[in-house]
Backbone as a ProteinNet text record, in pm:
[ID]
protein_1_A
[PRIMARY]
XXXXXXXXXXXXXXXXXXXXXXXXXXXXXXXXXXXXXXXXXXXXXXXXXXXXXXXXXXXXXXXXXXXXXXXXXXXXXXXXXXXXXXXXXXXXXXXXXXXXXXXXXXXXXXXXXXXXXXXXXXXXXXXXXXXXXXXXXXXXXXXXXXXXXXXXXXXXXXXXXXXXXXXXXXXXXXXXXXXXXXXXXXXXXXXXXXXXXX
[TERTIARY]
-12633.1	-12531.9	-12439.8	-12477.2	-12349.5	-12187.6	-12112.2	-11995.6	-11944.5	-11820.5	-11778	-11686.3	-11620.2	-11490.1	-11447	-11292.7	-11201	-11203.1	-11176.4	-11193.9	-11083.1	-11076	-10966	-10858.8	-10739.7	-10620.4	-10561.7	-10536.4	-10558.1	-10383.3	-10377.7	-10236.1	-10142.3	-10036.9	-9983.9	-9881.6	-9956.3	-9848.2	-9955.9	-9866.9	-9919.9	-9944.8	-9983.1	-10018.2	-9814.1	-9782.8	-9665.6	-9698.9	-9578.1	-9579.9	-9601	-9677.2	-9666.4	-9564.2	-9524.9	-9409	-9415.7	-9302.2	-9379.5	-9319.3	-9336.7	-9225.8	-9303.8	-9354.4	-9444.1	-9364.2	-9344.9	-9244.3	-9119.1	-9030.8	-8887.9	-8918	-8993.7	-9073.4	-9034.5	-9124.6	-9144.1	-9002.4	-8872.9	-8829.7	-8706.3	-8743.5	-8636.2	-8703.5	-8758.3	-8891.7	-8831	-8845.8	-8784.7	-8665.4	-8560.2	-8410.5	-8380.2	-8439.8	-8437.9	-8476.9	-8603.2	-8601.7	-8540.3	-8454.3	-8405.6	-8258	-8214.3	-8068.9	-8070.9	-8233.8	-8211.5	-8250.4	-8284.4	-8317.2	-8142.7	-8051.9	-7946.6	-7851.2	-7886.7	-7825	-7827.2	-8014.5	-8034.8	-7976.6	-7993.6	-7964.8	-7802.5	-7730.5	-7583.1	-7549.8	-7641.6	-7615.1	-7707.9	-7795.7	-7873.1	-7879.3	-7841.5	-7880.3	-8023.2	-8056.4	-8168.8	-8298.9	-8247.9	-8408.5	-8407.5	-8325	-8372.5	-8425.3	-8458.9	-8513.5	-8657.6	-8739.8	-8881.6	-8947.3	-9054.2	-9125.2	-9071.2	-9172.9	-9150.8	-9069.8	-8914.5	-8789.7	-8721.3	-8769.7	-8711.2	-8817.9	-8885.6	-8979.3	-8923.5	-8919.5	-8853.2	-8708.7	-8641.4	-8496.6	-8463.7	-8556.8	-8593.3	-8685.5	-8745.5	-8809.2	-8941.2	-8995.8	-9114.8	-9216.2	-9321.5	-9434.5	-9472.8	-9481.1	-9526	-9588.9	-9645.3	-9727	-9640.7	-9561.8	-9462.8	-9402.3	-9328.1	-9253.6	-9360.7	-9481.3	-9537	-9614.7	-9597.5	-9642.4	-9507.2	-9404.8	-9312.8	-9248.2	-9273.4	-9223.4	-9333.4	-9373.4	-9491.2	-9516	-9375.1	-9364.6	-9206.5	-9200.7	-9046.4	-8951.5	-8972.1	-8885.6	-8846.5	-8934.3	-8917.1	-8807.1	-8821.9	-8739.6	-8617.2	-8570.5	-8459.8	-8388.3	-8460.7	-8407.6	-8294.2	-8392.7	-8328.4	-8242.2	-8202.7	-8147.6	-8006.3	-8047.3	-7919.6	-7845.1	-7947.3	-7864.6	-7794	-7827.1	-7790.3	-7658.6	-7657.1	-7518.9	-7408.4	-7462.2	-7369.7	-7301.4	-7394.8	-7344.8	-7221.3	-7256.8	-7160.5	-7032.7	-7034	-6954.1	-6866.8	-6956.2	-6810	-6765.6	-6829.7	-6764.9	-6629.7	-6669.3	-6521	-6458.3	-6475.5	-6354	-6307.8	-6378	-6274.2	-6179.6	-6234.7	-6154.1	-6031	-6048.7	-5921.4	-5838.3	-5874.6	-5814.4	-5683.6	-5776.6	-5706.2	-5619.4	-5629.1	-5523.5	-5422.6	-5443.4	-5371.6	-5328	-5404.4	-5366	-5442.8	-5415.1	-5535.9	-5445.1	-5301.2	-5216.9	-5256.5	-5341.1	-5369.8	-5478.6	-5601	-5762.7	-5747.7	-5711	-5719.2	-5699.3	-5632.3	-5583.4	-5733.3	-5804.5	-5900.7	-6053.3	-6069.3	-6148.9	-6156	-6004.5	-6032.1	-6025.3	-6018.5	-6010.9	-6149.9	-6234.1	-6405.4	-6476.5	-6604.1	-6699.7	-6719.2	-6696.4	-6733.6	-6859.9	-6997.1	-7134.2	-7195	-7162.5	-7139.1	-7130.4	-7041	-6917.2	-7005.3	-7067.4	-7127.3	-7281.7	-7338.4	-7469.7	-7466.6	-7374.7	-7372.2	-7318	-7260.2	-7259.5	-7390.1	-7425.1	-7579.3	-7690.8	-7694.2	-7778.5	-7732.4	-7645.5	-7545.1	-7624.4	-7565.4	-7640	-7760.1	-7845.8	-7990.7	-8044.2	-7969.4	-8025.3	-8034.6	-7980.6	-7970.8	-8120.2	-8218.4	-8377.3	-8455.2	-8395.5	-8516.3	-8435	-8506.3	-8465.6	-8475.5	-8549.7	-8528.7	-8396.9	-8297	-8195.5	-8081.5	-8107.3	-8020.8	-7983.2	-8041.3	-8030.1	-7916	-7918.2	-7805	-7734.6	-7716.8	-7599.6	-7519.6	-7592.2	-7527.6	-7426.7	-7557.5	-7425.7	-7331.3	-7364.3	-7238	-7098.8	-7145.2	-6999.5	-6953.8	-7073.9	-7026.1	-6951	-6975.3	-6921.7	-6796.9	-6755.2	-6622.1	-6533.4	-6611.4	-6504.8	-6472.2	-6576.7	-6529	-6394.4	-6424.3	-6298.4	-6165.4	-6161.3	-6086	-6005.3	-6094.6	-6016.5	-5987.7	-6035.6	-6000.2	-5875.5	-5840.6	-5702.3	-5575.7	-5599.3	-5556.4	-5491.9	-5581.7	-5606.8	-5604.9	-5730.3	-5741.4	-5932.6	-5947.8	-6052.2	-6118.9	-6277.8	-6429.8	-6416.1	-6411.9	-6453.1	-6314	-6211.8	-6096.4	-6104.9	-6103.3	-6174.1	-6077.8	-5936.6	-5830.4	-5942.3	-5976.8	-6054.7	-6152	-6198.9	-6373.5	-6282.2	-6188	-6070.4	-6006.1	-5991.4	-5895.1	-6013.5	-6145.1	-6201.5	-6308.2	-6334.5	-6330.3	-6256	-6139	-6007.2	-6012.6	-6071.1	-6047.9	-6220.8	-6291.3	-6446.4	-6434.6	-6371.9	-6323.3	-6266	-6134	-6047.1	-6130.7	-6204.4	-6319	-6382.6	-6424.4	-6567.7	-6469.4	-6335.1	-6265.9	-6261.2	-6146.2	-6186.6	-6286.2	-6368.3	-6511.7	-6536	-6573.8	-6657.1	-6568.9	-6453.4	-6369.5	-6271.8	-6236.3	-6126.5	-6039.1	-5967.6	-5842.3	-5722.8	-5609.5	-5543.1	-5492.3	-5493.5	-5483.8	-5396.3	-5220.1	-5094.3	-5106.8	-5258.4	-5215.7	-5279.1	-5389.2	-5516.8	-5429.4	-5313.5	-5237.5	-5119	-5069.9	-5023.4	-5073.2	-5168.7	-5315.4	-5301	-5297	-5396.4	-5249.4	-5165.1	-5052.1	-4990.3	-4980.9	-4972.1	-5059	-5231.9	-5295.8	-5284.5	-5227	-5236.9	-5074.6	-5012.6	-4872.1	-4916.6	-4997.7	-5023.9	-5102.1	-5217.2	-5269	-5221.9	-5120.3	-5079.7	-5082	-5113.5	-5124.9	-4965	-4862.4	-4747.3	-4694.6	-4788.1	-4716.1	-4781.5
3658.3	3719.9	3804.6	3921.9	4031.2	4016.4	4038.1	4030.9	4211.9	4254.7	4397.1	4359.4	4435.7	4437.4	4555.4	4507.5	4665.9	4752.8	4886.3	4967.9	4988.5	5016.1	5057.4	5144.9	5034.1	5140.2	5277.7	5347.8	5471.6	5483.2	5555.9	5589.2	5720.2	5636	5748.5	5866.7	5959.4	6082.1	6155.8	6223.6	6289.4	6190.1	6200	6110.8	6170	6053.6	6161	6222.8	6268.3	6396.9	6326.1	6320.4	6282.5	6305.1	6255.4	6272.2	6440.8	6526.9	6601.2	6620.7	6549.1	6510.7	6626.8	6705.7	6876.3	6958.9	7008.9	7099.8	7064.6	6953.6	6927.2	6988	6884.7	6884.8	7082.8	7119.2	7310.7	7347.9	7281.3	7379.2	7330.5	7193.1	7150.1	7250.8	7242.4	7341.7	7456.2	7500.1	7655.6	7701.1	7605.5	7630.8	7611.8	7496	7428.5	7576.2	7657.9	7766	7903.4	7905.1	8015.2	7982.9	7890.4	7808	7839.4	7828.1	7818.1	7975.7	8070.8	8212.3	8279.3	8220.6	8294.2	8252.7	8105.3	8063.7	8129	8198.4	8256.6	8432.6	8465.2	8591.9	8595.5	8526.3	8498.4	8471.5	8423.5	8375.1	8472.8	8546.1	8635.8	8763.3	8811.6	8898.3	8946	9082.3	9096.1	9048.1	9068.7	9025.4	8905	8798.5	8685.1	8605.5	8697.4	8621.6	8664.1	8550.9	8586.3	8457.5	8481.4	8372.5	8220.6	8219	8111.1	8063.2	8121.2	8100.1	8002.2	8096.8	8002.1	7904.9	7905.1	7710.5	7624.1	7675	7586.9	7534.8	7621.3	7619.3	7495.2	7517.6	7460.1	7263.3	7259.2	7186.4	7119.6	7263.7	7260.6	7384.8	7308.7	7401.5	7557.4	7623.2	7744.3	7776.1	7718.9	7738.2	7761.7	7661.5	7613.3	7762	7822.5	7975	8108.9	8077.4	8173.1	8147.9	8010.9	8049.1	8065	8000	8056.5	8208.9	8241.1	8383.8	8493.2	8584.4	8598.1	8728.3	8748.4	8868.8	8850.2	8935.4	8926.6	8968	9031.3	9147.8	9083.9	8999.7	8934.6	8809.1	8736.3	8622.9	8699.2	8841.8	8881.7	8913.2	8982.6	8993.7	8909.2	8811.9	8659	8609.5	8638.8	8560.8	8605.4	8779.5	8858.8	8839.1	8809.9	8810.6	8664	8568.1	8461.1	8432.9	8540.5	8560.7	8633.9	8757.5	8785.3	8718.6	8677.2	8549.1	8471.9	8421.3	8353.4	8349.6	8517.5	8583	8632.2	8669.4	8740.3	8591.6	8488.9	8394.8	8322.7	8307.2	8308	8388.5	8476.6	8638.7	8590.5	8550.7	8536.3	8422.1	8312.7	8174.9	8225.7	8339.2	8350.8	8448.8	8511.1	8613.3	8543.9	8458.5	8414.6	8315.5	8224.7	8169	8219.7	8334.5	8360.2	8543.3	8577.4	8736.5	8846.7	8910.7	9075.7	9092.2	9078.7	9144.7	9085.7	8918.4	8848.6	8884.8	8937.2	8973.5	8970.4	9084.1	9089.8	8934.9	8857.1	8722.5	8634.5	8663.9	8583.1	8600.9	8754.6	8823.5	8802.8	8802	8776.7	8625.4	8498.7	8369	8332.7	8391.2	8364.8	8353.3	8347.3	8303.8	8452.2	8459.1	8631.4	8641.2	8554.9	8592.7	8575.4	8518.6	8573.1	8720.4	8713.3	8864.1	8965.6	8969.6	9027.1	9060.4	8962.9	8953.6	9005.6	8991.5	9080.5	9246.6	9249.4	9389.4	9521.8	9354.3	9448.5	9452.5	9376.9	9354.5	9500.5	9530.7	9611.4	9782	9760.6	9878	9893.1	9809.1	9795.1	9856.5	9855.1	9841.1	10039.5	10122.8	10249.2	10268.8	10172.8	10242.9	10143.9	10054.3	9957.5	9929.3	9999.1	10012.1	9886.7	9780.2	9619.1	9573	9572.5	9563.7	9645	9799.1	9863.8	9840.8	9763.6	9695.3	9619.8	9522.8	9412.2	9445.1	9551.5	9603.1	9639.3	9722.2	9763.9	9668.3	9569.7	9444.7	9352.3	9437.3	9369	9450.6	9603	9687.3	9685.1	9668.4	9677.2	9521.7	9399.6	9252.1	9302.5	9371	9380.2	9438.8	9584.9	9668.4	9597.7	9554.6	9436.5	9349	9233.6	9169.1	9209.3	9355.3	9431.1	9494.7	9513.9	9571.9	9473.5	9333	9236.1	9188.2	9180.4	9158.4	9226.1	9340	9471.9	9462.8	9472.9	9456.4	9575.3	9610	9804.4	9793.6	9883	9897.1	9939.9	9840.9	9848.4	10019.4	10094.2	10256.3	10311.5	10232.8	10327.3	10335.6	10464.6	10477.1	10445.8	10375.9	10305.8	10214.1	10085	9981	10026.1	10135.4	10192.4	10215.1	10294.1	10346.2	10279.5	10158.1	10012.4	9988.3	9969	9904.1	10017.7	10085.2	10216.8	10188.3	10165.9	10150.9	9997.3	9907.3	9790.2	9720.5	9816.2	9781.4	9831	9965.5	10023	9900.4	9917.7	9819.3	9671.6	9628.9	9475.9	9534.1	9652.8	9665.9	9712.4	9728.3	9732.5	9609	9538.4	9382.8	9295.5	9327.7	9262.7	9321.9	9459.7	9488.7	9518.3	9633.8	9658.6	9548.2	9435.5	9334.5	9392.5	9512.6	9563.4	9440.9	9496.6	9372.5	9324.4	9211.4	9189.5	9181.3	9253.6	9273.4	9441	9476.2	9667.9	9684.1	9564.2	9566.3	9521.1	9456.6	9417.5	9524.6	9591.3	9703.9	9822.1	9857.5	9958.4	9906.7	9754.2	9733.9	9781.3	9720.6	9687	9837.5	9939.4	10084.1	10154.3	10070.7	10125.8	10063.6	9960.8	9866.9	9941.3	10023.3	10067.7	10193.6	10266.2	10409.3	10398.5	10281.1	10246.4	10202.7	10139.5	10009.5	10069.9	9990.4	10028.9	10078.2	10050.7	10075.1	10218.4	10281.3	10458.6	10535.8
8305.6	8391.4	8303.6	8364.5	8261.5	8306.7	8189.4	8285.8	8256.1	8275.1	8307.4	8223.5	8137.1	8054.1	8103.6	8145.9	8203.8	8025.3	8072.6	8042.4	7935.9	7798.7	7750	7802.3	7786.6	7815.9	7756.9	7870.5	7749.9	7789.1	7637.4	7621.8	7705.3	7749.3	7863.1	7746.5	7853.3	7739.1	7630.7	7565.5	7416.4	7339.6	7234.3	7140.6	7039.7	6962.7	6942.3	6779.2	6760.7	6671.6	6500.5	6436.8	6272.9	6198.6	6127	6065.4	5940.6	5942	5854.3	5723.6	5630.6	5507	5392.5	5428.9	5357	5411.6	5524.4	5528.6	5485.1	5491.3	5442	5280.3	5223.6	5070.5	5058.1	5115.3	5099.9	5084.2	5208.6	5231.9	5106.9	5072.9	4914.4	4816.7	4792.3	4678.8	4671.7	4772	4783.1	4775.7	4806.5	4797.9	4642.7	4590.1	4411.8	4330.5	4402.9	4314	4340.7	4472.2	4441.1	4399	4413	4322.6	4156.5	4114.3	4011.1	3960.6	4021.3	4015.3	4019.7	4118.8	4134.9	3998.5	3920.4	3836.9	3680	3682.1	3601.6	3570.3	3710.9	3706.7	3691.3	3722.8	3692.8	3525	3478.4	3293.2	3250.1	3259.7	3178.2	3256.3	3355.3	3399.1	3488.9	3526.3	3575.1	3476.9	3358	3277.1	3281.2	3288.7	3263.7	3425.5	3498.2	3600.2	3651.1	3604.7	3596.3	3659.9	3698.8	3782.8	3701.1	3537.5	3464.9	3446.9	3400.9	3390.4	3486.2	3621.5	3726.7	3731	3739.2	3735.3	3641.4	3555.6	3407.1	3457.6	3478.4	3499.1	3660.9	3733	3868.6	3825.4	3686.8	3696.8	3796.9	3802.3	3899.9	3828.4	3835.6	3766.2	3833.8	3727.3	3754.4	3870.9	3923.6	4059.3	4211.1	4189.3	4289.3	4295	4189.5	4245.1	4265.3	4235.2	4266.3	4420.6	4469.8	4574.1	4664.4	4666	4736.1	4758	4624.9	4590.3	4556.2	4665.6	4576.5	4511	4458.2	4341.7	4292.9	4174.6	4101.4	4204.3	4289.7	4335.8	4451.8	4537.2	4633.8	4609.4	4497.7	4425.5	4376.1	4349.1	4260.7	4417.4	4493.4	4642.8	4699.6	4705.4	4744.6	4686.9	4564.8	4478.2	4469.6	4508.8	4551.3	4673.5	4741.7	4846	4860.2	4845.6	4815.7	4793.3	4650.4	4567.8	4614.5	4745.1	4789.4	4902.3	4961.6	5090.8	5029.5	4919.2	4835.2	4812	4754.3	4695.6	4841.2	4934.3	5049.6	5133.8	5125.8	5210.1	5052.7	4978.7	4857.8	4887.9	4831.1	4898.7	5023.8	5108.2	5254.9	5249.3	5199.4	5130.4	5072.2	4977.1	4863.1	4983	5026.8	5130.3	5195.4	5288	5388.1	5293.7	5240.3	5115	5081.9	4990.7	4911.4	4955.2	5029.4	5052.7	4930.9	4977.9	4960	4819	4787	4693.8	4549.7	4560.7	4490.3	4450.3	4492.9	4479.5	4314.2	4247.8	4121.5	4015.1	4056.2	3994.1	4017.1	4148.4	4173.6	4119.3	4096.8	4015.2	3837.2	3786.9	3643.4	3675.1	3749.1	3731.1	3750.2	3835.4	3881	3778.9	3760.3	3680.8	3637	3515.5	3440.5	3474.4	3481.8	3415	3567.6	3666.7	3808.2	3833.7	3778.6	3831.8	3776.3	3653.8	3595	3658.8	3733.7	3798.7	3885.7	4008.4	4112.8	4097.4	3996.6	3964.7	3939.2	3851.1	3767	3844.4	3978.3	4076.8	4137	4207.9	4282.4	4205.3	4063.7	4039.6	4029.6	3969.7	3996	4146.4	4224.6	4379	4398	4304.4	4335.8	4299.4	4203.7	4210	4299.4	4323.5	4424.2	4580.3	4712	4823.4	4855	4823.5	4885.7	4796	4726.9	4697.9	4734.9	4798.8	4843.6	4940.3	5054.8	5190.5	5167.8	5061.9	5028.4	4987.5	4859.5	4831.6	4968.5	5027.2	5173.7	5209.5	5217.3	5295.7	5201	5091.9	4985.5	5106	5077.6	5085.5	5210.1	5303	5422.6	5470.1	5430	5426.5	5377.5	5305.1	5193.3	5295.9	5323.7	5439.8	5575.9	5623.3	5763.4	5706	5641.2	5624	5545	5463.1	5484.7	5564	5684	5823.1	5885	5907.4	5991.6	5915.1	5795.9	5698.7	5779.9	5758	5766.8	5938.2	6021.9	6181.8	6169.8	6144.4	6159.1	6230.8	6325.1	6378	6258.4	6308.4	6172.9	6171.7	6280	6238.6	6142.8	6132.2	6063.4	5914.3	5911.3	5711.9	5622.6	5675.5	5557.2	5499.6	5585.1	5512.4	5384.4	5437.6	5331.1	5185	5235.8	5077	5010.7	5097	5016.9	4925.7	4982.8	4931.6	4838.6	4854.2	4701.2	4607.6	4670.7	4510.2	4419.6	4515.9	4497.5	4421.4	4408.8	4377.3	4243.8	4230.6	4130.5	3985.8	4062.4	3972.9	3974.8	4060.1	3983.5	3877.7	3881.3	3767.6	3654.2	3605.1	3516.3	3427.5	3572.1	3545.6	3446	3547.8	3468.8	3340.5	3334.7	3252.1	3120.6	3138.2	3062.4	2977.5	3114.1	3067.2	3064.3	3133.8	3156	3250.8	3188.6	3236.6	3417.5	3405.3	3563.1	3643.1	3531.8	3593.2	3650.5	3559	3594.9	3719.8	3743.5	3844.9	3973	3977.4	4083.7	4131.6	4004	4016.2	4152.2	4111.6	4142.4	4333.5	4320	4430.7	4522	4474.7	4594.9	4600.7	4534.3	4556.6	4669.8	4605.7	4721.9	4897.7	4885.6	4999.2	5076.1	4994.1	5044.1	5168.2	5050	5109.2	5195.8	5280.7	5354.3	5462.5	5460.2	5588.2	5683.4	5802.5	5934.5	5971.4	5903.4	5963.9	5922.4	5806.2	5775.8	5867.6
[MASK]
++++++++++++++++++++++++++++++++++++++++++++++++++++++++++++++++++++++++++++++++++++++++++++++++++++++++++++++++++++++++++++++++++++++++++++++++++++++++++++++++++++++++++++++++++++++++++++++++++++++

């Protein structure tokens, strides 16, 4: 005599989702090496940021940045832009703090070899159009919260000229080491002949 066994229960629903600890993994991987690409290009400049460098510097084998990155230019990109994200959300920190009259005090107090990277990135970007995009949004990030300081409409060309005068007197700063009582001088003359109130 046969008997019948009911039928396996089948599971209601989707089956659910696997856990996916490879993409988190990727997306640590990838942040570790462009952290350590923006760290390099900040202490050595554009030459010192090269596939190997950043693996070494990242503590992840050579392989790892070349498949994330999959050329120099694509990794120096990133690394820029990174730095400027950085750099205009500080600037807005010191802004709103301390005021626009101060900028110069906050510029010679910052990290010189920083200050120095985004510069040399900045000019770099006049022969490579995938860096000229970011520069863009270096100057154009600068002139927005300039005019929002200010309360002057994005189209009013005071902001663009504050900040001509004021890009100026950083790359003194930086590069020259001119002093940072003449750089406050400069600014607050220019911030006179500007104000929304002449």
């Amino acid at each position: 005599m046969t008997t019948h066994q009911p039928p396996p229960e089948q599971p209601h629903g989707p089956p659910p989702e696997p856990p996916r600890p490879t993409q988190e993994r990727g997306r640590r991987r990838r942040a570790t090496l462009l952290s350590a690409a923006v760290e390099l290009l900040t202490e050595g400049g554009f030459a010192a940021v090269t596939h190997r460098a950043v693996a070494h510097r990242a503590s992840l084998p050579l392989a790892a940045t070349t498949y994330y990155f999959t050329s120099r230019d694509q990794l120096l990109a990133e690394a820029f832009a990174q730095l400027v994200d950085t750099e205009l959300a500080t600037l807005r920190t010191w802004i709103t703090t301390h005021g626009l009259t101060t900028l110069p005090d906050h510029i010679t107090a910052a990290d010189h070899t920083r200050q120095l990277g985004l510069w040399e990135l900045y000019v770099h970007a006049g022969r490579d159009p995938a860096l000229r995009r970011i520069a863009r949004h270096w100057t154009d990030g600068c002139v927005t919260l300039l005019a929002e300081t200010l309360d002057l409409p994005a189209t009013d060309p005071r902001p663009r000229l504050l900040y001509t005068t004021l890009s100026t007197l950083w790359l003194e700063l930086v590069v020259e080491r001119r002093p940072t009582a003449e750089a406050r001088t400069l600014l607050n003359l220019a911030l006179e002949n500007i104000s929304p109130t002449r």
